[in-house]
C-alpha positions as CSV (number, residue, x, y, z in Angstrom):
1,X,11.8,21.3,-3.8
2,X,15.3,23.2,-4.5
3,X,17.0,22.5,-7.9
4,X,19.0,19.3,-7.9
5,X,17.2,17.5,-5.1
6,X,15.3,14.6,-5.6
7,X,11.3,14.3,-5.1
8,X,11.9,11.1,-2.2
9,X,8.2,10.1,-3.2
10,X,9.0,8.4,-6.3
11,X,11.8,6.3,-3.9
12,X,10.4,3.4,-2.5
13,X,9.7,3.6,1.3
14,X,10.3,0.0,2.2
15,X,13.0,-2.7,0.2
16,X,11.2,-5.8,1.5
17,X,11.8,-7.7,-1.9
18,X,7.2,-9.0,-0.7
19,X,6.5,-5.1,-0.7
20,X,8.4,-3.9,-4.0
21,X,6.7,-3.8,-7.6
22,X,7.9,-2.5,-11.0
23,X,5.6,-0.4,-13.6
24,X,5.1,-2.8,-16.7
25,X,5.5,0.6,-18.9
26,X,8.3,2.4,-17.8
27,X,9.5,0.0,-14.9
28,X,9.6,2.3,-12.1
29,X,10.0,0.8,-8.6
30,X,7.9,1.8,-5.9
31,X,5.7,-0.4,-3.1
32,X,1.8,-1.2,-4.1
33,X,0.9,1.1,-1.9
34,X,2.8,4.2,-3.4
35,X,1.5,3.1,-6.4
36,X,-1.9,3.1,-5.0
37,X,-1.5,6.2,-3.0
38,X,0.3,8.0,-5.9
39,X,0.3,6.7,-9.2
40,X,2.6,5.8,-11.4
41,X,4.9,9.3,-11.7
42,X,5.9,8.6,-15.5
43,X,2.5,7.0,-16.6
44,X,-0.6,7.9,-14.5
45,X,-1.9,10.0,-17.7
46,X,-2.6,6.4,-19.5
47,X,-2.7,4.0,-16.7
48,X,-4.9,5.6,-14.1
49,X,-3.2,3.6,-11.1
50,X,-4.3,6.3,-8.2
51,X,-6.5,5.1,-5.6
52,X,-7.3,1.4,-8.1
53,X,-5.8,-1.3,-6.5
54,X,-7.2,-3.7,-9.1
55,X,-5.4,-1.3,-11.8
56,X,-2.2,-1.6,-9.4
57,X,-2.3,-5.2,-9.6
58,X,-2.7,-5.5,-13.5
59,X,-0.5,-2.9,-14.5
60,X,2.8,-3.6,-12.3
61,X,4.5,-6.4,-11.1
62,X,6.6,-8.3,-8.3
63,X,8.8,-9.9,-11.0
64,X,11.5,-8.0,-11.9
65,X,15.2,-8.4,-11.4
66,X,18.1,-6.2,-10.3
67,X,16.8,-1.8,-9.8
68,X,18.8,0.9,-11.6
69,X,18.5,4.3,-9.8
70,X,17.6,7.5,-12.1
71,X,18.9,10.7,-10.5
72,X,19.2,12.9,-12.7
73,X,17.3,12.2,-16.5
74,X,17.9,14.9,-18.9
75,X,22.0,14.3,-18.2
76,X,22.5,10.8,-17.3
77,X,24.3,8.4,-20.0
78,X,22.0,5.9,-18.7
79,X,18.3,7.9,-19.3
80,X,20.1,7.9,-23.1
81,X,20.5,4.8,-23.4
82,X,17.3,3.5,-21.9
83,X,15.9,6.7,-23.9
84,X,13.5,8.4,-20.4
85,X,15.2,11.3,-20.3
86,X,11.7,12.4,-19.6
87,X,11.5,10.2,-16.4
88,X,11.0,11.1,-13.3
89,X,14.4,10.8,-10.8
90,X,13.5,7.3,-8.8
91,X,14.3,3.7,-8.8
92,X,13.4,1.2,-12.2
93,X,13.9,-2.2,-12.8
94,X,16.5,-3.4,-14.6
95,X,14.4,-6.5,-16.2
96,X,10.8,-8.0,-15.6
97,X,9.2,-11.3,-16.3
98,X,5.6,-10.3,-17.1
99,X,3.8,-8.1,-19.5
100,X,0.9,-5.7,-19.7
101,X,-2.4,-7.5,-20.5
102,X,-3.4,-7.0,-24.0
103,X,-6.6,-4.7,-23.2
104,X,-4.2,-2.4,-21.2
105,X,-1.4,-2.4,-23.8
106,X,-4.0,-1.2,-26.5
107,X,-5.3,2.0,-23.4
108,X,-1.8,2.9,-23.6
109,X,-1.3,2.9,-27.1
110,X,-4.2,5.0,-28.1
111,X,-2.8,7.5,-25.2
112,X,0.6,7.9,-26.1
113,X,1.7,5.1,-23.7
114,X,4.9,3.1,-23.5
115,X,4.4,-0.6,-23.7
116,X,7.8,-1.7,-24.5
117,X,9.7,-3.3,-21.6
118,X,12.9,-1.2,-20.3
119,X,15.7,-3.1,-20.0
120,X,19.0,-1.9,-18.8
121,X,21.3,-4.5,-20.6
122,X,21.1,-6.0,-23.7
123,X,21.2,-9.5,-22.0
124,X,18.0,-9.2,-20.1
């Protein structure tokens, strides 16, 4: 990949609303089976998503609202104010209506994890 393009495997491949879920940590936007296939590209250290559908289903969900795209962290105004400069380029939900379960929020604690909710307005 040539400086300033985007890795397309962190884009979602389909936008059939059924298809779509967001990453309870960091809210990124990508089909179950990308996230199955792949990971999650900000939090697969922690929440070991790769080829665990079960761990797919638990740690993201179909309940989010609106999608921000990311293209460019480390100089967008709005990777500061969401503060994931360190993101990957890609897709995130802009709210979600769920939560990690408790045994997964305390994995991701004890690894560095993120477990606070992103949201991209303060009205969310």
């Amino acid at each position: 990949m040539r400086t300033g393009e985007v890795d397309l495997s962190v884009v979602p491949l389909e936008f059939n609303r059924t298809k779509l879920r967001a990453c309870l940590s960091c809210s990124l936007v990508k089909t179950a089976t990308q996230f199955f296939r792949d990971g999650c590209d900000n939090c697969e250290r922690f929440a070991a998503m790769k080829g665990d559908e079960e761990r797919v289903e638990e740690a993201t969900t179909p309940a989010f609202l609106g999608v921000y795209a990311l293209m460019n962290p480390k100089e967008s105004w709005v990777s500061k104010y969401q503060n994931v400069r360190t993101f990957v380029p890609g897709c995130y939900a802009i709210s979600m209506d769920a939560e990690l379960p408790a045994y997964l929020e305390e994995v991701y604690r004890e690894n560095g994890g993120r477990v606070k909710q992103i949201r991209a307005t303060n009205l969310a």
